[in-house]
N, C-alpha and C positions, 0 to 999 in steps of 0.2 A: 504494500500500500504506500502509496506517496504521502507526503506532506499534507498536501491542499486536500488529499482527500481525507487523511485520517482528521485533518482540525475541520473540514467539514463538519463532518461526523457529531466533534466533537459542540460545534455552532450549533447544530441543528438540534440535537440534544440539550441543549440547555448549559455546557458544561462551562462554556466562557465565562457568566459569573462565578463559575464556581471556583471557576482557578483564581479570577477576581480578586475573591474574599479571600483566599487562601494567599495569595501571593501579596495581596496589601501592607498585610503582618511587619514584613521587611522590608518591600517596597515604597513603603510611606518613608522612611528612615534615608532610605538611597536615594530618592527625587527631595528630599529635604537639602540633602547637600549639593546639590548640585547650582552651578554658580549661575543661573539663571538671570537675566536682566530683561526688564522692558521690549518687548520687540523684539526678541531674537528669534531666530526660528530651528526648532526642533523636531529630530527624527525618531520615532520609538516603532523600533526594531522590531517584528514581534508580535504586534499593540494587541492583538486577542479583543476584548471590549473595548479597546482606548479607555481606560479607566485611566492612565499614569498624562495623558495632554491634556484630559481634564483637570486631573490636578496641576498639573504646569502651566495652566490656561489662568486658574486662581493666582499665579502669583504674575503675570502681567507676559507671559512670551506674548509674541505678536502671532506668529504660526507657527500650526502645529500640524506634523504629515503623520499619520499610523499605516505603517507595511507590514503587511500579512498575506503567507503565500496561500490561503483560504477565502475564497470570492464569501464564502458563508459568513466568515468570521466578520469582515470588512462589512459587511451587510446588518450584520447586526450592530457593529460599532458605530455605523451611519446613527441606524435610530434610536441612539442613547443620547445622541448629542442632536440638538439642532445650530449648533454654533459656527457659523461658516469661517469662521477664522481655523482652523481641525477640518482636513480633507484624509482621505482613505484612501489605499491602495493597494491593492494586488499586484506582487511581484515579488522576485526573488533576489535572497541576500547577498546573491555573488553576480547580483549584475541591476543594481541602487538605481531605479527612474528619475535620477537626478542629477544635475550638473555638478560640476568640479565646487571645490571652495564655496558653495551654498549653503553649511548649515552653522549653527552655533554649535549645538550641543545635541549627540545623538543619546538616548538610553533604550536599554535591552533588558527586560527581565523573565529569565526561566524560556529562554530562545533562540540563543546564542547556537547552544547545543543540538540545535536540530540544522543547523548549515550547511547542506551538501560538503562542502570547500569552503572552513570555518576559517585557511587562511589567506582564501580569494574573499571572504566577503571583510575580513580587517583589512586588503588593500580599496576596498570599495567606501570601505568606514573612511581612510587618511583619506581618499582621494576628493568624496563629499565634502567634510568637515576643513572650513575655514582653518588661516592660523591661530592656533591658541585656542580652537575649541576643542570638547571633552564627549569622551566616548566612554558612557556609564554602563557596565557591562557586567549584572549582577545573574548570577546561577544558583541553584542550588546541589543541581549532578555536576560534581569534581570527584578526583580523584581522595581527595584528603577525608569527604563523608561517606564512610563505607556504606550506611546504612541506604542511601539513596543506587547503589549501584545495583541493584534490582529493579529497578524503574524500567530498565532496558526491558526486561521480559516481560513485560506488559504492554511495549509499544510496540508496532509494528517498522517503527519509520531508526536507522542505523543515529545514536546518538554518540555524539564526539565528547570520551570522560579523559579530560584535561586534567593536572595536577596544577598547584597555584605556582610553580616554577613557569609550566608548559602555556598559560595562558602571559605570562610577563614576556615570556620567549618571543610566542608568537606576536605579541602586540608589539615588540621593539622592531621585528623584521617585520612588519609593516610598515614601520617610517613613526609610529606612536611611542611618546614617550611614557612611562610609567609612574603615575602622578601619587597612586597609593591603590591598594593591594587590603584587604579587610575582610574581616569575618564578621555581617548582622547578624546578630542573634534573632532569632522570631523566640519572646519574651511574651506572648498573647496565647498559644497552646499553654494548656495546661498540661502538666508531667505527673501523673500520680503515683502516690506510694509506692513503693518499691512491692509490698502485698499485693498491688492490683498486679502485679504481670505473673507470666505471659500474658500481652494483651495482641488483639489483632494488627499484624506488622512489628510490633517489639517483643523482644524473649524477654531483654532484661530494659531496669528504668535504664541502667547506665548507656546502653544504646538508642533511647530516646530521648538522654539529655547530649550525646554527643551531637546526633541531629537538630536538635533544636537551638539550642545553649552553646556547644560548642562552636560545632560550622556554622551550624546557621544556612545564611546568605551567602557566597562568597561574591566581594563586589572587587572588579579590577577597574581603575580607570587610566582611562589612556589621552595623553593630548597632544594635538596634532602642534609641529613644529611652525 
């Protein structure tokens, strides 16, 4: 199954809020920091619901694009927002429908990882992104959170599991420098007693607080020269 087809699926099913709610957790933390000004204009990678240009929209960008290689998903992200400043797009992350030095500031949450040529689409990241802007590129399947490396066998679509070495690597030979490199905690799941486990998906607490508490998030960010 492809990409567009499995997040189809996934659109048509209801599931985009679902990841929504789920990825907010840490995702509200990552678009906090990001050095946002007035007018600028922003790419989010990924956008699933466009939940993250709407929140970017509150703090004053000018424009905002959401790519997603799902016609479903883009369709539904249209009619959450009626804000014509926030346009949709279909299309793929190793070949960006957009001009050279065009954007301020791209962000990607929990999308990265589905990239055919995760380091064709970081040369498609430098080649968009103006001087000095930031490429917020937050995961939660890395190498460092064992507990997520089972996600693979549930999807159908080949996921790219990077160590937090291998994503620094890749973002410098792409021409990005490496601005900082961090673990969000998601602090809004509750971790119960170590009594309640085995629970479904954890054996023990201590693998449900390394996922949550320890990895986390993993955010890299990258900024163009």
């Amino acid at each position: 199954m492809s990409v567009r087809e499995e997040f189809d699926d996934w659109a048509t099913s209801g599931k985009d809020r679902g990841m929504e709610d789920r990825h907010w957790h840490t995702a509200k933390h990552v678009l906090a920091r990001m050095p946002v000004e007035d007018g600028d204009a922003v790419l989010d990678l990924g956008t699933g619901s466009g939940y993250a240009l709407r929140a970017l929209r509150e703090r004053g960008i000018g424009r905002g694009y959401g790519l997603d290689g799902a016609p479903e998903m883009t369709r539904n992200a249209r009619s959450y927002t009626d804000d014509d400043a926030i346009g949709f797009l279909v299309g793929d992350f190793d070949d960006l429908p957009l001009a050279d030095d065009s954007l301020d500031h791209i962000f990607s949450m929990e999308a990265f990882y589905y990239a055919a040529d995760p380091h064709t689409t970081l040369q498609e990241v430098r080649r968009v992104l103006k001087s000095g802007g930031t490429f917020y590129c937050a995961v939660n399947f890395f190498e460092e959170s064992e507990s997520t490396h089972a996600w693979q066998e549930n999807i159908s679509i080949e996921m790219t599991l990077w160590s937090r070495a291998q994503y620094r690597e890749a973002f410098r030979e792409a021409g990005l420098y490496v601005a900082e490199q961090d673990a969000v905690p998601d602090r809004v799941i509750e971790i119960p007693d170590a009594t309640a486990f085995p629970t479904e998906g954890y054996e023990t607490r201590e693998a449900m607080v390394d996922r949550y508490r320890t990895w986390g998030t993993l955010l890299t960010v990258g900024v163009a020269p």
